[in-house]
Biotite code that builds the C-alpha atoms (Angstrom):
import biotite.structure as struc

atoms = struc.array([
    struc.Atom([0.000, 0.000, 0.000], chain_id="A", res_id=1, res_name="UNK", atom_name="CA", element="C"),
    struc.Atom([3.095, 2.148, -0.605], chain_id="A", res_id=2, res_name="UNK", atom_name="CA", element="C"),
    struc.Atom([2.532, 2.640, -4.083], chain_id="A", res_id=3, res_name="UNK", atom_name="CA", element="C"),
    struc.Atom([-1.642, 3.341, -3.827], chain_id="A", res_id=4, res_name="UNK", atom_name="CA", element="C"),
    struc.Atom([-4.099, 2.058, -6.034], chain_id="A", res_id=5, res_name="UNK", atom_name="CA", element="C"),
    struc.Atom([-4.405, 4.335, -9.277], chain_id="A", res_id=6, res_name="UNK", atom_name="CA", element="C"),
    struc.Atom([-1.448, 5.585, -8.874], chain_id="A", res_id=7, res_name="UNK", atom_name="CA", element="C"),
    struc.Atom([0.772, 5.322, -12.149], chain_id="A", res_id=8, res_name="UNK", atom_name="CA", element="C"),
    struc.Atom([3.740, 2.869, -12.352], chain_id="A", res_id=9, res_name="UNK", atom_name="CA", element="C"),
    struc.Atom([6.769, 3.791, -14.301], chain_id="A", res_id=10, res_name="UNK", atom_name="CA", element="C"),
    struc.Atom([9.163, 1.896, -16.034], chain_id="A", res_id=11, res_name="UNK", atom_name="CA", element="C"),
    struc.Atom([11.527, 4.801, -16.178], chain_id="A", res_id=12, res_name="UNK", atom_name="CA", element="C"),
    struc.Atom([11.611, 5.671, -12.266], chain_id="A", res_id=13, res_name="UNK", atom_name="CA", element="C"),
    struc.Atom([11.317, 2.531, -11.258], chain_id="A", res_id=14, res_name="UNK", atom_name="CA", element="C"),
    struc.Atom([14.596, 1.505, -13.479], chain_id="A", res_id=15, res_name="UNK", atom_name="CA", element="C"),
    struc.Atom([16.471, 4.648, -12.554], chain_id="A", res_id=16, res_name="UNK", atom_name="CA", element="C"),
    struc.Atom([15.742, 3.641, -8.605], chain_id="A", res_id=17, res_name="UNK", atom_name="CA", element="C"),
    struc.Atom([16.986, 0.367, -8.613], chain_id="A", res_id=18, res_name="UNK", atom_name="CA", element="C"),
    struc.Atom([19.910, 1.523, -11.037], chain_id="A", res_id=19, res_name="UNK", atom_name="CA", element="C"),
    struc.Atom([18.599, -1.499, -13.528], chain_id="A", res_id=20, res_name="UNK", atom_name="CA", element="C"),
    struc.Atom([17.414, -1.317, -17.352], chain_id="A", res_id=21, res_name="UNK", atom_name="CA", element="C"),
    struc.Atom([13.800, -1.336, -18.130], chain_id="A", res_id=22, res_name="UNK", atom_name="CA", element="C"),
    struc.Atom([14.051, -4.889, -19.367], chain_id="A", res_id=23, res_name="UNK", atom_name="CA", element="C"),
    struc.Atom([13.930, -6.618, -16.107], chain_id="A", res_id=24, res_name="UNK", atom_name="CA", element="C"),
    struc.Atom([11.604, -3.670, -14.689], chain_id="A", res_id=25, res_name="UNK", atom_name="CA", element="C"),
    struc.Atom([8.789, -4.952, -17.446], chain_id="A", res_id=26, res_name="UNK", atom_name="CA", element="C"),
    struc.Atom([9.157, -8.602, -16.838], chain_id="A", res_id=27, res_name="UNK", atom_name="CA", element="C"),
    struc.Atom([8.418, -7.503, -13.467], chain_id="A", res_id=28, res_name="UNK", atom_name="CA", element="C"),
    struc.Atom([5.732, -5.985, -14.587], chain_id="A", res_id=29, res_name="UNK", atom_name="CA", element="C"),
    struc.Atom([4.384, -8.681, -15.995], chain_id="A", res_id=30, res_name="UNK", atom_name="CA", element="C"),
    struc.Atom([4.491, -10.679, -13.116], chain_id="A", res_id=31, res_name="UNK", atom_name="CA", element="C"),
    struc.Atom([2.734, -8.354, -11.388], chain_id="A", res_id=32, res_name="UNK", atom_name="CA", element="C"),
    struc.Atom([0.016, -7.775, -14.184], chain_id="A", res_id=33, res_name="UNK", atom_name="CA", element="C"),
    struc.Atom([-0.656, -11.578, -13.795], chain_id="A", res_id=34, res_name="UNK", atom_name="CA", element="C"),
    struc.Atom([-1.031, -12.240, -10.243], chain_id="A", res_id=35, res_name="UNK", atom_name="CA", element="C"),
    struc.Atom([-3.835, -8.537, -10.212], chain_id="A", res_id=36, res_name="UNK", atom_name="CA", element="C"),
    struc.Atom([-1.535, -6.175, -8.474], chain_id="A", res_id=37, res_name="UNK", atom_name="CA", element="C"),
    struc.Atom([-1.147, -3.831, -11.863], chain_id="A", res_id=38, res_name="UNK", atom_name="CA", element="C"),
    struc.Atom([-2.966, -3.290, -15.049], chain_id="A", res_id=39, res_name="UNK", atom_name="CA", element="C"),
    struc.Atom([-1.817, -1.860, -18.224], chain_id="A", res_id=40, res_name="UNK", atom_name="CA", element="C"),
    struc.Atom([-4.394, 0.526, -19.750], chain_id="A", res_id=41, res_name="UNK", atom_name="CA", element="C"),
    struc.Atom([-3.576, 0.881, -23.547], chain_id="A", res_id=42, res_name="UNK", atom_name="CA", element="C"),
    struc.Atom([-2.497, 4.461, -24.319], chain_id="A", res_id=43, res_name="UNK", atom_name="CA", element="C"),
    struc.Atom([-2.281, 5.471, -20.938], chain_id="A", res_id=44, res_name="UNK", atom_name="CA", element="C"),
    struc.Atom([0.543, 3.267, -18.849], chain_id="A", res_id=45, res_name="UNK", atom_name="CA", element="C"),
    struc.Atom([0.470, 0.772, -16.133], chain_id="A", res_id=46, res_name="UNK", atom_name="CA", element="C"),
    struc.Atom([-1.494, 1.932, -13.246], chain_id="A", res_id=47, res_name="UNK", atom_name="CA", element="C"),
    struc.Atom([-1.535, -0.262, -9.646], chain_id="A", res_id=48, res_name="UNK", atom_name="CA", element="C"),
    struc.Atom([-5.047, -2.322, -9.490], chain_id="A", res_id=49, res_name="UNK", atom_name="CA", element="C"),
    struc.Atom([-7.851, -1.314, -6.883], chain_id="A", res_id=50, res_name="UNK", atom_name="CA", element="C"),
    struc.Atom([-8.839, -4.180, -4.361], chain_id="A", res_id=51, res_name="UNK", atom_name="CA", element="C"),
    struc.Atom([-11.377, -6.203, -5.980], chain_id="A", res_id=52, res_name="UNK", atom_name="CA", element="C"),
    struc.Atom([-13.770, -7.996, -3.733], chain_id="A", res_id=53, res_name="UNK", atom_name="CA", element="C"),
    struc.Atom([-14.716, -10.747, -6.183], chain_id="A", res_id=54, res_name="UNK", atom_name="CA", element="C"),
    struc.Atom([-11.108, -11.587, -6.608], chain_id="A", res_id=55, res_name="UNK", atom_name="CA", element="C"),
    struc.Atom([-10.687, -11.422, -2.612], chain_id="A", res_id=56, res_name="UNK", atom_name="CA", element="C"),
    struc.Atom([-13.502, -13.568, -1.931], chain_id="A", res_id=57, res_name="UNK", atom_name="CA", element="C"),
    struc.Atom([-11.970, -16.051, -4.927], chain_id="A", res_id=58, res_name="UNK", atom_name="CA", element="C"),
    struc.Atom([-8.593, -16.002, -2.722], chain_id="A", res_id=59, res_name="UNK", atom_name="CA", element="C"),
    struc.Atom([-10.201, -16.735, 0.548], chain_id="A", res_id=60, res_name="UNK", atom_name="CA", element="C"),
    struc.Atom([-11.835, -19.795, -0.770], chain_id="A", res_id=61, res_name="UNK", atom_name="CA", element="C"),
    struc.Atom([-9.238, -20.930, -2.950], chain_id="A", res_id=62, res_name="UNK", atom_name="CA", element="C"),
    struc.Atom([-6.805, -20.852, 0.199], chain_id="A", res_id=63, res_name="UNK", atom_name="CA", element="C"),
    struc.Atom([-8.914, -22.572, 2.458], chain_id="A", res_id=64, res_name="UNK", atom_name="CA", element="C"),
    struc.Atom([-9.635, -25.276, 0.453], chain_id="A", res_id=65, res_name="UNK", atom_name="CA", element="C"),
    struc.Atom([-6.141, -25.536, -0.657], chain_id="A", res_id=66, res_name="UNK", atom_name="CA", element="C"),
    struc.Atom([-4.916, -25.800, 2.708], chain_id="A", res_id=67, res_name="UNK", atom_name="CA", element="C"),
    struc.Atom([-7.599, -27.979, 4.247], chain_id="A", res_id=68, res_name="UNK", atom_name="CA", element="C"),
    struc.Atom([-6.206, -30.568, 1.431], chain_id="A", res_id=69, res_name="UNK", atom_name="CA", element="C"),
    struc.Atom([-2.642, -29.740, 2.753], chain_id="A", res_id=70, res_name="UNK", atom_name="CA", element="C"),
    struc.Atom([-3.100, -29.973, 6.418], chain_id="A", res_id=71, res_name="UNK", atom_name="CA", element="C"),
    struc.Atom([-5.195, -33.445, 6.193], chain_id="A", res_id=72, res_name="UNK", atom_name="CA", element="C"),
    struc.Atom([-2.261, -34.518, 3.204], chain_id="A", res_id=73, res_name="UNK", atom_name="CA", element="C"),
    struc.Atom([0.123, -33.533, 5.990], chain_id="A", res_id=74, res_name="UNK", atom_name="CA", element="C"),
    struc.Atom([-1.456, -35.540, 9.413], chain_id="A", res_id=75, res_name="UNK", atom_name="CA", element="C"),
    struc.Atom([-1.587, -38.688, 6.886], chain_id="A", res_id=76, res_name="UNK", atom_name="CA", element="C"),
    struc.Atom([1.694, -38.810, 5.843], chain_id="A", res_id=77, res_name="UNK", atom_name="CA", element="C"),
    struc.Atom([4.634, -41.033, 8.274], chain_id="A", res_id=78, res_name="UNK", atom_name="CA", element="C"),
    struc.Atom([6.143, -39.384, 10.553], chain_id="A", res_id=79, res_name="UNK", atom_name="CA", element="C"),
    struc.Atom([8.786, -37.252, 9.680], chain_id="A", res_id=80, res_name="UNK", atom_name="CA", element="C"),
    struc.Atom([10.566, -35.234, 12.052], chain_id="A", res_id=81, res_name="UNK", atom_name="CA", element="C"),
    struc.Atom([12.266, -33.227, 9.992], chain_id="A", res_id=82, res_name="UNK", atom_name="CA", element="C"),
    struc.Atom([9.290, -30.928, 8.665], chain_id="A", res_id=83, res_name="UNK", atom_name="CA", element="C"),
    struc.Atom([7.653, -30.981, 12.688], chain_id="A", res_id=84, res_name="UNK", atom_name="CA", element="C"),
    struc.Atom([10.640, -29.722, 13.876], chain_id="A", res_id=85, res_name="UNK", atom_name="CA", element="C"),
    struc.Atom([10.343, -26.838, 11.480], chain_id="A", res_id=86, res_name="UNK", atom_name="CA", element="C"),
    struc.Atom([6.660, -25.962, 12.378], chain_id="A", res_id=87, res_name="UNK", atom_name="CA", element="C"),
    struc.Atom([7.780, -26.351, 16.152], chain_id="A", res_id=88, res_name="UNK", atom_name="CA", element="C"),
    struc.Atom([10.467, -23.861, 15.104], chain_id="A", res_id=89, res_name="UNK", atom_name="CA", element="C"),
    struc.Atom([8.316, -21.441, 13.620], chain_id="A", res_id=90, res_name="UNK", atom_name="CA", element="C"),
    struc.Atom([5.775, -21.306, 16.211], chain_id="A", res_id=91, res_name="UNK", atom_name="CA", element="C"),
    struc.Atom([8.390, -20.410, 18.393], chain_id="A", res_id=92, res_name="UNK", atom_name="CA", element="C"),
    struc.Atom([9.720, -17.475, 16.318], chain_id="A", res_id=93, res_name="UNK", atom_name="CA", element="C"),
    struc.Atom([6.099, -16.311, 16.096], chain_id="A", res_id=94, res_name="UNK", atom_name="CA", element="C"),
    struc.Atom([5.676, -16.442, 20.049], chain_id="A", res_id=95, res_name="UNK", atom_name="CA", element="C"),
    struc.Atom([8.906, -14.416, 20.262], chain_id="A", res_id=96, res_name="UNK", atom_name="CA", element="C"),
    struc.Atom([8.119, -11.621, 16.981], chain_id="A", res_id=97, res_name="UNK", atom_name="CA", element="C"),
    struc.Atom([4.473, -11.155, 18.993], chain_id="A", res_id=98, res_name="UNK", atom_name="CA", element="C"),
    struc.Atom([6.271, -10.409, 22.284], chain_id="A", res_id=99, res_name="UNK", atom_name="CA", element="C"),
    struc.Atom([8.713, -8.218, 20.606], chain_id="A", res_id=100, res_name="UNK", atom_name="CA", element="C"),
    struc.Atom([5.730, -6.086, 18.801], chain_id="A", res_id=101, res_name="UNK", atom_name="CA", element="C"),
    struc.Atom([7.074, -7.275, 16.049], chain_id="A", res_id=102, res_name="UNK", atom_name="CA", element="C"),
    struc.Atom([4.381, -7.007, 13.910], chain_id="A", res_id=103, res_name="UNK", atom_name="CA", element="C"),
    struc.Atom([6.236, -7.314, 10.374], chain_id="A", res_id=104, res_name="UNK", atom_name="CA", element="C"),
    struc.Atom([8.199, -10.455, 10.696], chain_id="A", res_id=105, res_name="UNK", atom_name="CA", element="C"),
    struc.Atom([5.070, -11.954, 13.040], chain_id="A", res_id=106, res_name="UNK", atom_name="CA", element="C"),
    struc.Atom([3.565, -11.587, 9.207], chain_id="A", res_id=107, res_name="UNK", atom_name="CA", element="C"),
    struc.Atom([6.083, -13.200, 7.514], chain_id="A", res_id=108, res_name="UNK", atom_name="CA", element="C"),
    struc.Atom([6.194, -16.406, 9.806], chain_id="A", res_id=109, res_name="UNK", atom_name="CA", element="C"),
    struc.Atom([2.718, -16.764, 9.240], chain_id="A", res_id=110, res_name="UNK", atom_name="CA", element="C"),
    struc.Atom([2.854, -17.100, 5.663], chain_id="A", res_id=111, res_name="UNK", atom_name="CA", element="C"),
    struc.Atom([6.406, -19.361, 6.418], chain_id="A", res_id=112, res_name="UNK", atom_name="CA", element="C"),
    struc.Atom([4.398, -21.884, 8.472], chain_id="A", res_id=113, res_name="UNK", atom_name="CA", element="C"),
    struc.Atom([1.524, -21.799, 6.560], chain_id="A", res_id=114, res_name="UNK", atom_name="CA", element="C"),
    struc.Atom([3.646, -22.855, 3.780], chain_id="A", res_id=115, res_name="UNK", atom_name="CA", element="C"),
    struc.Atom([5.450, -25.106, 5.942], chain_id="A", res_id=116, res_name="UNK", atom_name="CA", element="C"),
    struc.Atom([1.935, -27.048, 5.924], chain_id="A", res_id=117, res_name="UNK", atom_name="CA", element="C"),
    struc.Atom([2.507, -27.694, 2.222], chain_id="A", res_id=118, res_name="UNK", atom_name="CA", element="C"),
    struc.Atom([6.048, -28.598, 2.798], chain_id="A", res_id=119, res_name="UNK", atom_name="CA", element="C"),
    struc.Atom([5.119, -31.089, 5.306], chain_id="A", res_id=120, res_name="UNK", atom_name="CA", element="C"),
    struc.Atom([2.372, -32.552, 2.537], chain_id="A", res_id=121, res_name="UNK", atom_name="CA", element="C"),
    struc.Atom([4.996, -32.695, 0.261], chain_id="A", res_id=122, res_name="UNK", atom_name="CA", element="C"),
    struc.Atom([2.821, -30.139, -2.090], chain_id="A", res_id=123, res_name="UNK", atom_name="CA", element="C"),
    struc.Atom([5.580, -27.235, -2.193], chain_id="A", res_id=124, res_name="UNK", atom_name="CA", element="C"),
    struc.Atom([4.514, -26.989, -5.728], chain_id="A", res_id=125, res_name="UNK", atom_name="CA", element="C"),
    struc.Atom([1.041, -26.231, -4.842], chain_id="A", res_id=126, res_name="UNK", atom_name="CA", element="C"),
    struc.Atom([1.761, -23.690, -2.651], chain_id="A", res_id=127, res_name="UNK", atom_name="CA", element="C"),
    struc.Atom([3.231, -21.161, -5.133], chain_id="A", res_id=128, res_name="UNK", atom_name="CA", element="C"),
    struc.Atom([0.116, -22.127, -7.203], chain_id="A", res_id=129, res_name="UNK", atom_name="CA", element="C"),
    struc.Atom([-1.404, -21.081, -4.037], chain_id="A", res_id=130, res_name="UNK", atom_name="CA", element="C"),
    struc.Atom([0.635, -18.055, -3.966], chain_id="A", res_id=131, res_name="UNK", atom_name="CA", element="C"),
    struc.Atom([-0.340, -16.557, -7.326], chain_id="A", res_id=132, res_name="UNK", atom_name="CA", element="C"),
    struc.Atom([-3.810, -15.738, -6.403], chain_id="A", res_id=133, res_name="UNK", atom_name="CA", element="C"),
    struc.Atom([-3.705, -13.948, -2.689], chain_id="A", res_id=134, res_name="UNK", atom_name="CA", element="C"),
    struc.Atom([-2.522, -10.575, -4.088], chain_id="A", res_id=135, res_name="UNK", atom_name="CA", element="C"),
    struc.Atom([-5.951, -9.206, -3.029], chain_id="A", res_id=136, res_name="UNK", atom_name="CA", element="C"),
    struc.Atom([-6.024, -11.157, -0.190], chain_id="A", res_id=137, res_name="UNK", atom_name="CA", element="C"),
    struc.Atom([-3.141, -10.278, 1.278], chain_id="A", res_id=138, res_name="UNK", atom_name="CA", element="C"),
    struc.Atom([-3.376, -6.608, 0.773], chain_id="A", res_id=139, res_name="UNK", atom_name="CA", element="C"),
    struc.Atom([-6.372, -6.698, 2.519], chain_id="A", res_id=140, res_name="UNK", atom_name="CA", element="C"),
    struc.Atom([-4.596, -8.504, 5.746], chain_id="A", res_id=141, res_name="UNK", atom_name="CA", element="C"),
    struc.Atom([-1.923, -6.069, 5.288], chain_id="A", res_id=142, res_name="UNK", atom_name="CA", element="C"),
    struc.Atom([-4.182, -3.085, 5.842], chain_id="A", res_id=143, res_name="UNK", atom_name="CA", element="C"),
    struc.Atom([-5.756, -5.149, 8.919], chain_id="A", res_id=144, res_name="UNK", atom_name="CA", element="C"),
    struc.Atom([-2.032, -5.326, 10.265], chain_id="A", res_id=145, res_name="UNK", atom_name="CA", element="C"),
    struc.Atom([-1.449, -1.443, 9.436], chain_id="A", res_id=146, res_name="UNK", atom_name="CA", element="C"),
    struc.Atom([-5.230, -0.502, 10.986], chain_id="A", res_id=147, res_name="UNK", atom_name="CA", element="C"),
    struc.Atom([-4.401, -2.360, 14.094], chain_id="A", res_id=148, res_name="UNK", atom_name="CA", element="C"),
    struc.Atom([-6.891, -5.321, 13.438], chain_id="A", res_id=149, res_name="UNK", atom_name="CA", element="C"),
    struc.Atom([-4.547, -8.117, 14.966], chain_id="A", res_id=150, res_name="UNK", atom_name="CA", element="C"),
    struc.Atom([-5.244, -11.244, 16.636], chain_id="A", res_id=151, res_name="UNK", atom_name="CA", element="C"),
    struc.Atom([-1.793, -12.390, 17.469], chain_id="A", res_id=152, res_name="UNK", atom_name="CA", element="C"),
    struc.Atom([-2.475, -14.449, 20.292], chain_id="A", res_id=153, res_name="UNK", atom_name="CA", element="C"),
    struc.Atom([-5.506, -16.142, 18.987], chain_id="A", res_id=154, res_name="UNK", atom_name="CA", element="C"),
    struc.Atom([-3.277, -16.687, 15.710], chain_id="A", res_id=155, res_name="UNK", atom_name="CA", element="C"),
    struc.Atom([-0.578, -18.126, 17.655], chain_id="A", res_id=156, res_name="UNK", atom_name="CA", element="C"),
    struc.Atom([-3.307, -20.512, 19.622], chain_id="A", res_id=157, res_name="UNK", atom_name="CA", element="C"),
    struc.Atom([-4.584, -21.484, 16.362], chain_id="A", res_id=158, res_name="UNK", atom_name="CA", element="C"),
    struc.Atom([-1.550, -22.602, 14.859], chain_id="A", res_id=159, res_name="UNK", atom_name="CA", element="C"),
    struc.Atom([-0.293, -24.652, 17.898], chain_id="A", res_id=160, res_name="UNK", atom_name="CA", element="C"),
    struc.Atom([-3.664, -27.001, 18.038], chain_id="A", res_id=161, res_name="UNK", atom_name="CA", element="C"),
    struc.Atom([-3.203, -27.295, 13.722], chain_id="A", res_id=162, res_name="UNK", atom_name="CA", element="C"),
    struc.Atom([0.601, -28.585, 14.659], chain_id="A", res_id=163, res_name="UNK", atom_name="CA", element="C"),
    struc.Atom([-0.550, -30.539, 17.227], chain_id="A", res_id=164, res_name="UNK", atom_name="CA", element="C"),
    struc.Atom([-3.060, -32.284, 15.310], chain_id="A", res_id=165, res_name="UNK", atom_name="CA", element="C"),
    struc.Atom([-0.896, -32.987, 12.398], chain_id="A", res_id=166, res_name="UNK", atom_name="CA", element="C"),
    struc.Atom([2.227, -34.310, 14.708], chain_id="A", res_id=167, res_name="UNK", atom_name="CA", element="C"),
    struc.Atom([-0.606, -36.618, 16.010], chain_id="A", res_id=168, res_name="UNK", atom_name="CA", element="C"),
    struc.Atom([-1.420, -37.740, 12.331], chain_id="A", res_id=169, res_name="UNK", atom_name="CA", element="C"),
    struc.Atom([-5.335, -36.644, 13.260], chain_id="A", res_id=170, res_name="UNK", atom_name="CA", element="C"),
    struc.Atom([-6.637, -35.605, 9.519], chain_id="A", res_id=171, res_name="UNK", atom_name="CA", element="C"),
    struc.Atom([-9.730, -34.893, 10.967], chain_id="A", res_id=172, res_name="UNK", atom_name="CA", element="C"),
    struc.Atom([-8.487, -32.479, 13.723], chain_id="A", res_id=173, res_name="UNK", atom_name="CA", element="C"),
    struc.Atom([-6.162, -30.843, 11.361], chain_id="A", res_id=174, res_name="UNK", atom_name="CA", element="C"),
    struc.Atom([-8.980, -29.845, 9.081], chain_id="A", res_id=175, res_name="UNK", atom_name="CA", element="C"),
    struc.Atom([-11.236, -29.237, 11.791], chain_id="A", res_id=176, res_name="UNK", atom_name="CA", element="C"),
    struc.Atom([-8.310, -26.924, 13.723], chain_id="A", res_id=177, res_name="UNK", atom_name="CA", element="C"),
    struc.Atom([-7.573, -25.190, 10.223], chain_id="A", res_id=178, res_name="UNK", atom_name="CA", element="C"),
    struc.Atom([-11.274, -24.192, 9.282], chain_id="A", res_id=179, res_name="UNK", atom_name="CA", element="C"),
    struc.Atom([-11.746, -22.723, 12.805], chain_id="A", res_id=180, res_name="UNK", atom_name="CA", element="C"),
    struc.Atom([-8.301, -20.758, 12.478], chain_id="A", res_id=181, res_name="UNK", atom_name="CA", element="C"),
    struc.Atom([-9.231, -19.136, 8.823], chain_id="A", res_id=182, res_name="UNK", atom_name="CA", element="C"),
    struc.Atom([-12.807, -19.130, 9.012], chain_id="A", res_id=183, res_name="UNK", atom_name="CA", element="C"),
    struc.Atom([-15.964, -19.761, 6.163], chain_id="A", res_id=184, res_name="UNK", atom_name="CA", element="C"),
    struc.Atom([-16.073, -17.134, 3.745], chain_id="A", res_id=185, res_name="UNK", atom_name="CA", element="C"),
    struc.Atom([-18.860, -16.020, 5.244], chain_id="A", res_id=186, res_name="UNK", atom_name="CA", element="C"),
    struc.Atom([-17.482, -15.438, 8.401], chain_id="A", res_id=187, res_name="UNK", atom_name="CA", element="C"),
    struc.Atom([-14.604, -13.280, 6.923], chain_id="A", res_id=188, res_name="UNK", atom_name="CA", element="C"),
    struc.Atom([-17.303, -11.278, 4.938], chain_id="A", res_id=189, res_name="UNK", atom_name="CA", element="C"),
    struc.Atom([-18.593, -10.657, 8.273], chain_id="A", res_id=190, res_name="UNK", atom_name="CA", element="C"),
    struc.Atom([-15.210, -9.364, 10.271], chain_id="A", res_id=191, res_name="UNK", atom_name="CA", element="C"),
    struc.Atom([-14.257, -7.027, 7.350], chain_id="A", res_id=192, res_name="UNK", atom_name="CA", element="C"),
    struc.Atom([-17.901, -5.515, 8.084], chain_id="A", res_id=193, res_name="UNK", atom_name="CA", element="C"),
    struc.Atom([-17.836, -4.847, 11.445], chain_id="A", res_id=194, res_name="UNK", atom_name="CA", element="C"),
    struc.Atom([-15.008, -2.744, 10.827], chain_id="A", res_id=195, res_name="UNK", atom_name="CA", element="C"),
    struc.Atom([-16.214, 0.185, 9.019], chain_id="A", res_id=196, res_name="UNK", atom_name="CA", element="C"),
    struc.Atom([-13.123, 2.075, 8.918], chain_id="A", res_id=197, res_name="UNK", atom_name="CA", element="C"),
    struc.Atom([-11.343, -0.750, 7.033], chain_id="A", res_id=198, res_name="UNK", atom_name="CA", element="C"),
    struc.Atom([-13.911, -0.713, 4.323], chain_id="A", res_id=199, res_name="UNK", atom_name="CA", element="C"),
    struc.Atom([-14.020, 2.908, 4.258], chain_id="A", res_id=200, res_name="UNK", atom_name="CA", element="C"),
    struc.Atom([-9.854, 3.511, 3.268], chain_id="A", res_id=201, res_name="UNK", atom_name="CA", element="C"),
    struc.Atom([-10.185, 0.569, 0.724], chain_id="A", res_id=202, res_name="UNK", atom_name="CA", element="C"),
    struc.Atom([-13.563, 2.361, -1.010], chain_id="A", res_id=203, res_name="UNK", atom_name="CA", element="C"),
    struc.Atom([-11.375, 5.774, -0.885], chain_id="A", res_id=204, res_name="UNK", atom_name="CA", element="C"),
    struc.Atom([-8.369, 4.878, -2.403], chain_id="A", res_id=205, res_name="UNK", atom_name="CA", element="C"),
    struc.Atom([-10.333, 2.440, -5.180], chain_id="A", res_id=206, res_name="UNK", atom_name="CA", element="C"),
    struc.Atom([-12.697, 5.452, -5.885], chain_id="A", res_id=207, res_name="UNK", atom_name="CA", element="C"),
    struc.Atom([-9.766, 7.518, -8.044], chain_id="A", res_id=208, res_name="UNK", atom_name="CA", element="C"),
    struc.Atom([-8.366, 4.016, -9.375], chain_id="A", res_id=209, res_name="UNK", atom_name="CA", element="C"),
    struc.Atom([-11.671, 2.471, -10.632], chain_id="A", res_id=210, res_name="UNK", atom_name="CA", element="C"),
    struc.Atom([-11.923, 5.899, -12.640], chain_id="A", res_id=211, res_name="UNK", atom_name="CA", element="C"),
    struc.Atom([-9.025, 4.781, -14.506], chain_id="A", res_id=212, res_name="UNK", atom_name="CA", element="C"),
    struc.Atom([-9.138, 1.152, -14.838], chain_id="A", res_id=213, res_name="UNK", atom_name="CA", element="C"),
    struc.Atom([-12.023, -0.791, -16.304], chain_id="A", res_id=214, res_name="UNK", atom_name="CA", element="C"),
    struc.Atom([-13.750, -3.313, -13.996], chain_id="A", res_id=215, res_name="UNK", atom_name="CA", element="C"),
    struc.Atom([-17.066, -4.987, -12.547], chain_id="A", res_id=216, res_name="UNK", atom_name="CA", element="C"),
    struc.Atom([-15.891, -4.169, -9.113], chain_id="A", res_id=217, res_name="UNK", atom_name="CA", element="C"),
    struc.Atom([-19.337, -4.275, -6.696], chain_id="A", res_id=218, res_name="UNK", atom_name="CA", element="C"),
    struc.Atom([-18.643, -2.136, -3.888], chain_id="A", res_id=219, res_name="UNK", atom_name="CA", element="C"),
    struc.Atom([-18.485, -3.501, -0.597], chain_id="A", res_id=220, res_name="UNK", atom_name="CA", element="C"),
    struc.Atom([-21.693, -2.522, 0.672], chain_id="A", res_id=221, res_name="UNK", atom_name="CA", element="C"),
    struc.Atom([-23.310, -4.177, -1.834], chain_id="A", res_id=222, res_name="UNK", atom_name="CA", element="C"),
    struc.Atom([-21.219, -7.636, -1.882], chain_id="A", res_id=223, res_name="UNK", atom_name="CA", element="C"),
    struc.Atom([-21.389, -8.026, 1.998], chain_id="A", res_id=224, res_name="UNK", atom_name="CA", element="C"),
    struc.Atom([-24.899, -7.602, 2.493], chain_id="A", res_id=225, res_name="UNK", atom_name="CA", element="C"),
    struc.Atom([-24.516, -10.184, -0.559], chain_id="A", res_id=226, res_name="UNK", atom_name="CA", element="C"),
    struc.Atom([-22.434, -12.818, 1.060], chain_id="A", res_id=227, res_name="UNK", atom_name="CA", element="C"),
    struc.Atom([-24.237, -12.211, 4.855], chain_id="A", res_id=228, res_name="UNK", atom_name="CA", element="C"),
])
């Protein structure tokens, strides 16, 4: 949320920043383009996407069910101590980062032992399927993190009963565990609309993007009363 939605991208700057040639800077761009985070308006430039709900709720369920499939995959596999020693290792970085206020890298070993869950399946592949269609999703937990919406403890919690259950080989528990840690779709509709001031930033800064970037884009009014 550095670089806003709407706001223009440029090959130019972004090569004369990183002191690179433009070549790199567009494959970049590409990557980008592909995974929703920019858009390329013909005869205009590449502007940075507004946060679409459709392709938010799309994440959410595509990462749920991906990682119920993981978690279950996981608990059924032998034993091997190798990978539980690394989500043991994690969750123990997370306790620490969350006592430190370390709210950045607390982030980043989420999404390390959530992909640690597909490591353990042995589905790294999946993962960075996985990984291609959160853009939306995780700008939208990024702006939770910067708006103060955390639930660090109850994360940590969370993750400690989905270890435990797939240590214990428990496929059942595991899934159970991971659906009460991320939630139903509806139930995430719900806790982005009980907090107004969330929805309110991410209608404001789409409002000058949609202008400039065609899209179906419901607002969020309208798809949460939708989805309630």
């Amino acid at each position: 949320m550095e670089i806003q939605p709407g706001q223009l991208v440029s090959e130019k700057e972004i090569a004369s920043v990183l002191n690179s040639s433009k070549t790199p800077v567009r494959e970049a761009l590409i990557r980008l383009e592909d995974v929703g985070l920019v858009a390329v308006v013909p005869k205009s430039g590449t502007y940075v996407t507004p946060i679409r709900i459709d392709s938010y709720i799309e994440g959410c369920f595509i990462r749920l069910q991906l990682e119920i499939g993981a978690v279950r995959r996981a608990a059924s596999r032998p034993s091997n101590d190798s990978c539980h020693q690394l989500l043991d290792e994690i969750l123990e970085q997370q306790v620490v980062a969350w006592s430190a206020e370390d709210y950045v890298h607390f982030a980043t070993l989420d999404e390390e032992l959530h992909e640690a869950f597909f490591t353990a399946a042995g589905l790294d592949g999946v993962w960075h399927f996985h990984q291609k269609t959160q853009a939306d999703v995780n700008r939208v937990r990024h702006l939770k993190r910067i708006n103060g919406i955390r639930r660090g403890l109850q994360v940590i919690e969370a993750h400690k009963v989905i270890v435990s259950a797939i240590k214990s080989g428990d496929e059942q528990a595991s899934e159970d565990a991971l659906i009460a840690h991320i939630g139903s779709l509806e139930s995430e509709i719900e806790r982005l609309a009980q907090n107004p001031g969330l929805l309110a930033f991410i209608e404001n800064q789409d409002s000058s993007a949609i202008r400039k970037l065609p899209s179906r884009r419901a607002t969020w009014s309208t798809r949460t009363q939708q989805f309630r």
